[in-house]
N, C-alpha and C positions, 0 to 999 in steps of 0.2 A: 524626468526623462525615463524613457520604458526600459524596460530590462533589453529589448533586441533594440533599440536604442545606442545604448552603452556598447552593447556587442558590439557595435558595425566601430565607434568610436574608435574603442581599443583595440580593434583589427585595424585600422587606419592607419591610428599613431603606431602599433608597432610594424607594420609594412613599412610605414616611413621610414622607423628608425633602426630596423634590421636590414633592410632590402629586402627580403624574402617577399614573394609572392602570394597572395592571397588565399589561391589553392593551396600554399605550404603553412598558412595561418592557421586556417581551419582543418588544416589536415592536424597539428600537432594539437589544436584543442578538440578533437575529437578524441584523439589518444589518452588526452589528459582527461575528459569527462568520462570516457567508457573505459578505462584502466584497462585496454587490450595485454593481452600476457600476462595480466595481474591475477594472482588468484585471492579467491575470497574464502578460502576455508578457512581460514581463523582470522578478523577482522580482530584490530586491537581496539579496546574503547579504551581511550585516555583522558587522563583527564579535562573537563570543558568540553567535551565532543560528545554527540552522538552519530549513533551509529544503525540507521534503517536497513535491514536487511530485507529484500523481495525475495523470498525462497522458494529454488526450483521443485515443485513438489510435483510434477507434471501437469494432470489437466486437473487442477485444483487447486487451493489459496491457501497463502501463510503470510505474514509479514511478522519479522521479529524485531522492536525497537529495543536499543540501549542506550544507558549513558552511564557514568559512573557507577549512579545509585538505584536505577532505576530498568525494570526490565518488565514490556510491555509485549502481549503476544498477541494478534488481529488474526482469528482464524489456524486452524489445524490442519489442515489437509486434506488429502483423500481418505476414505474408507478401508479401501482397497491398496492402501500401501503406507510402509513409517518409515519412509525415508525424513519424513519431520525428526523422528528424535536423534537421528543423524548430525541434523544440520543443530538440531539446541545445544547436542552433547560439544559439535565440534566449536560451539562458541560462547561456551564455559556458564552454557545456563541453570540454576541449580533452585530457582524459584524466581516463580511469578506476583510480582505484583501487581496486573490489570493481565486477565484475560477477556478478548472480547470476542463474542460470535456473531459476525452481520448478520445470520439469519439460519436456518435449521436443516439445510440441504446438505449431505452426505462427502459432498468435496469441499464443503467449509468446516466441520465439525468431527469428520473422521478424524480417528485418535483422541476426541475430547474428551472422551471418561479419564483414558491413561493419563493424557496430558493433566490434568485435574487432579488422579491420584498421586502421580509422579513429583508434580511441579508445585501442589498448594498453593494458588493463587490466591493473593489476598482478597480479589473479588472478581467475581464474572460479571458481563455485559450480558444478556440476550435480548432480543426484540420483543419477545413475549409470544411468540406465533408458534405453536406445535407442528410436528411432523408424524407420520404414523410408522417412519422406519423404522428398524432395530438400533440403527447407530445412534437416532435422536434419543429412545428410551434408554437405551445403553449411559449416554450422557446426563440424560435427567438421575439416574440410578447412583452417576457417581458424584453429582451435584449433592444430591440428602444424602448419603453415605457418607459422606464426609464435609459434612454441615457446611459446606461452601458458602458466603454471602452473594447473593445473585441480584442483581440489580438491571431494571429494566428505564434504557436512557432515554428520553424525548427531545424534539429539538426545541434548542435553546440554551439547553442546560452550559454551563463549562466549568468543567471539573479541572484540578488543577490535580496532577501525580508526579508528584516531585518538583523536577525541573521541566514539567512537559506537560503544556496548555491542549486537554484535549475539548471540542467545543464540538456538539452535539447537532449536526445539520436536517438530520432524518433518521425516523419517520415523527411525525406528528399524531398520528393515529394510527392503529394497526387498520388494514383492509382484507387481511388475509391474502397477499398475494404474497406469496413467500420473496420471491427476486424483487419485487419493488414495496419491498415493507426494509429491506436492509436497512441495516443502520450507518448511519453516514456519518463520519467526523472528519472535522481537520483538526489536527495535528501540530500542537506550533511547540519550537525549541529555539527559545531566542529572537530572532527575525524570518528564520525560514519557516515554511508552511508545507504541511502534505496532508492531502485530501484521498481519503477510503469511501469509498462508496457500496461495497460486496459486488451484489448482482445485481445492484439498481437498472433500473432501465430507463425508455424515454419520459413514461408519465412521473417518475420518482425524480429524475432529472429536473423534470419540470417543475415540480413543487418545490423542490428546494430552491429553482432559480427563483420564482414567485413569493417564496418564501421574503423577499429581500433581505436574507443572511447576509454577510460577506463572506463570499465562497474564494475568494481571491486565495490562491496555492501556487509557491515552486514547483511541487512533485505531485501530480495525482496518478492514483492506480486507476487506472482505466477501469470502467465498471463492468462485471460479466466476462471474465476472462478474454475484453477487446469484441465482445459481441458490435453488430450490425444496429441491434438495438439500444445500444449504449454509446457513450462518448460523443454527444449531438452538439453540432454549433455553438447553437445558444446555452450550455453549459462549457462547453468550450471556452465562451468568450467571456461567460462571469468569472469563471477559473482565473483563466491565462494562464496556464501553467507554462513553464522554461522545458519540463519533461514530462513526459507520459510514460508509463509502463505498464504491459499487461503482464500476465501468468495463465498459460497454458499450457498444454502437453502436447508433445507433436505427435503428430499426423493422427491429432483427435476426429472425433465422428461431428464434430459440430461445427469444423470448418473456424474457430475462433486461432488468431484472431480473425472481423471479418474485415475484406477489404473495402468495404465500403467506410467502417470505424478508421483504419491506418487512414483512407484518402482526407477524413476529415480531421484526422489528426496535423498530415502533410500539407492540408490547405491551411491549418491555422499558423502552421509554422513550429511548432512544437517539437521537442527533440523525440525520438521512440526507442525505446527498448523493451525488448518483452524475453522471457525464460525461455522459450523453445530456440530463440537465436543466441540467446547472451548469458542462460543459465541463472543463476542465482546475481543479483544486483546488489549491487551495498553500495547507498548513500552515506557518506561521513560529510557532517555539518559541526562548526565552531558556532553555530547561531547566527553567522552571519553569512557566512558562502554552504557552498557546500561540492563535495568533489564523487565523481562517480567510478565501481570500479564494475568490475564482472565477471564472471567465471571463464569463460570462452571468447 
């Protein structure tokens, strides 16, 4: 049975067995998935859980994972702003054990030197694709400076980090295309699955679908900040994801996210949330469910 399957099931039986109305079914699991009024400034990780944070950095990426024993960081931020060490300080992070950079662009890796000096990861991810800005040399600078092990992931690979199966979707080859050279993983703790893509776009899309991986995900981050050119059907439908979330900065210059990405998100049926509407998102998963809260 599918996951929207089961939905409609358990909406059924407890209509039946409440009387409440259907609009008041889904009204009260909307509140329970998107933790309206909930804040997320200090999520607790306890024990057995993890704890996916989508952090509001504006129009730029972060995702911070936890669990117990284990703390895992997917991109820095902007350049141009450290409201990142905000969001680490406010939830007790004092070292990294995976740090990963999908790719060399300035609102994926801004903050990376500090982050690196600060945080000592036990190792970094990158794609292996150079950039010619300041912030890219900036972070190569504190990468040898502090003998960081750096490691460059292909797909296929799956690395286990603790309690958290991360599996290597893309890239295969570098092309030199910075946004569709990203590096893709999902992300598994237990039963649940979430899928990172950076800034992939349609052809990186595509090869991962061709790939014949299994891209199958609870939660994917929408690729490219909700871009036009990302989030397509046919990765759409290898997915399946239950929720989508992008990360952007409002009343950004690039019109992300785009409407034409939301429409094919709403045609697949997919839940959405994205930072400009909901702020910072935190996923808490036992490995088997998982619950949604949000800032706003």
């Amino acid at each position: 049975m599918t996951k929207k399957s089961k939905l409609a099931l358990l909406a059924a039986l407890v209509i039946f067995l409440s009387g409440c109305s259907e609009e008041e079914f889904f009204s009260l699991l909307e509140t329970n998935q998107s933790g309206e009024a909930q804040s997320t400034s200090a999520p607790e990780v306890t024990e057995g859980d993890a704890v996916v944070s989508f952090l509001d950095v504006g129009q730029g990426d972060s995702t911070l994972i936890q669990s117990e024993d284990t703390t895992i960081l997917i991109d820095t931020g902007r350049h141009d702003g450290d409201v990142i060490f905000d969001h680490l300080e406010e939830r007790g992070v004092s070292k990294l054990d995976l740090l990963v950079f999908t790719h060399p662009h300035a609102d994926h890796i801004g903050n990376g030197d500090e982050i690196v000096r600060q945080y000592e990861p036990e190792e970094v991810w990158i794609d292996g694709n150079e950039a010619s800005s300041q912030v890219f040399e900036r972070l190569v600078d504190a990468l040898i400076g502090t003998n960081t092990e750096v490691y460059e992931p292909t797909r296929g690979e799956a690395i286990e980090v603790n309690s958290f199966l991360l599996e290597v979707l893309h890239p295969d080859e570098l092309t030199g295309d910075l946004n569709n050279d990203s590096i893709g993983i999902r992300l598994t703790y237990g039963d649940v699955r979430f899928l990172f893509t950076g800034d992939s776009e349609e052809s990186a899309e595509q090869a991962m679908v061709d790939s014949g991986i299994n891209l199958e995900a609870d939660i994917l981050k929408m690729g490219h900040h909700g871009s036009n050119t990302s989030t397509t059907l046919p990765f759409l439908e290898a997915v399946n994801p239950e929720l989508a979330i992008y990360s952007a900065g409002e009343n950004n210059s690039y019109n992300h996210p785009g409407a034409e990405a939301i429409s094919r998100v709403d045609q697949f049926g997919a839940e959405l949330l994205g930072t400009i509407e909901d702020g910072t998102i935190v996923v808490t998963t036992d490995g088997e469910t998982f619950t949604v809260q949000t800032d706003k």
